[in-house]
C-alpha positions as CSV (number, residue, x, y, z in Angstrom):
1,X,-31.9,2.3,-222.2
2,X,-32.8,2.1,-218.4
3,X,-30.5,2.3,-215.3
4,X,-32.5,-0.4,-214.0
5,X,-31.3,-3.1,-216.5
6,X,-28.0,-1.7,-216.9
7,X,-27.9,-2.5,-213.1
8,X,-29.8,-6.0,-213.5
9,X,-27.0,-6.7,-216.7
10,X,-24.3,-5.2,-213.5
11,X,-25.6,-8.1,-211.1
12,X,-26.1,-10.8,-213.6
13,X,-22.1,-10.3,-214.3
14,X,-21.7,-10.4,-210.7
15,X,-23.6,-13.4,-209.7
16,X,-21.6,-14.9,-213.0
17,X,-18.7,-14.3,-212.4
18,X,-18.7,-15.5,-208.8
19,X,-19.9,-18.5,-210.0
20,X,-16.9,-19.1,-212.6
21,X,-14.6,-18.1,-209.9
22,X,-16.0,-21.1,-208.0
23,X,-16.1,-23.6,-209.9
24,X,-12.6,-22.7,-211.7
25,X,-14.5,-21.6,-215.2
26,X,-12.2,-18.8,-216.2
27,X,-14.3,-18.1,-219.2
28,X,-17.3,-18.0,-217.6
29,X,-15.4,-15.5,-215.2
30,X,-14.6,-13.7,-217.5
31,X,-17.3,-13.2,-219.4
32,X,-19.4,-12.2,-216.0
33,X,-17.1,-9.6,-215.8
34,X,-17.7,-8.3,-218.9
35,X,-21.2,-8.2,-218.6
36,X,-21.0,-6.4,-215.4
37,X,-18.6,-3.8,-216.7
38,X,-21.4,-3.1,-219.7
39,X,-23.9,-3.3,-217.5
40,X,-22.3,-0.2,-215.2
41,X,-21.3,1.4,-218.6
42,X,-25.3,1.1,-219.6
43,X,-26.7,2.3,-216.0
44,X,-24.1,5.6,-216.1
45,X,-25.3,6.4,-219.6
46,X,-29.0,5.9,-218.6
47,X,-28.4,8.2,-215.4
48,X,-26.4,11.2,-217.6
49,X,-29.4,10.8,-220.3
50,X,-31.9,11.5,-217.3
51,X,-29.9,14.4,-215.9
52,X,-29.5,16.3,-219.5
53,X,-33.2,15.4,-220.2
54,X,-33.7,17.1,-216.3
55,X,-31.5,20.0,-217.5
56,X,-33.5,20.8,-220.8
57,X,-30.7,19.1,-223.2
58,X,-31.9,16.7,-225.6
């Protein structure tokens, strides 16, 4: 797990959502928002991983 595809996964949802909002795709809206929201979710774990790692908890 890395914060830099949890944040890639974060944009994809955003670009993805805009795009369903736009063309009036409420599913495709929706699921852009979901994969931003799991993206953030996967880019917070990788950052607490990195500062227990930093702090000598494994």
């Amino acid at each position: 797990m890395s914060k830099a595809k949890g944040k890639a996964q974060e944009m994809k949802g955003k670009m993805k959502k805009a795009v369903g909002g736009a063309v009036g795709d409420p599913g495709m809206k929706g699921e852009g928002r979901a994969e931003e929201v799991t993206g953030k979710a996967r880019s917070k774990a990788a950052e607490a991983m990195r500062r227990m790692k930093k702090h000598g908890h494994e």
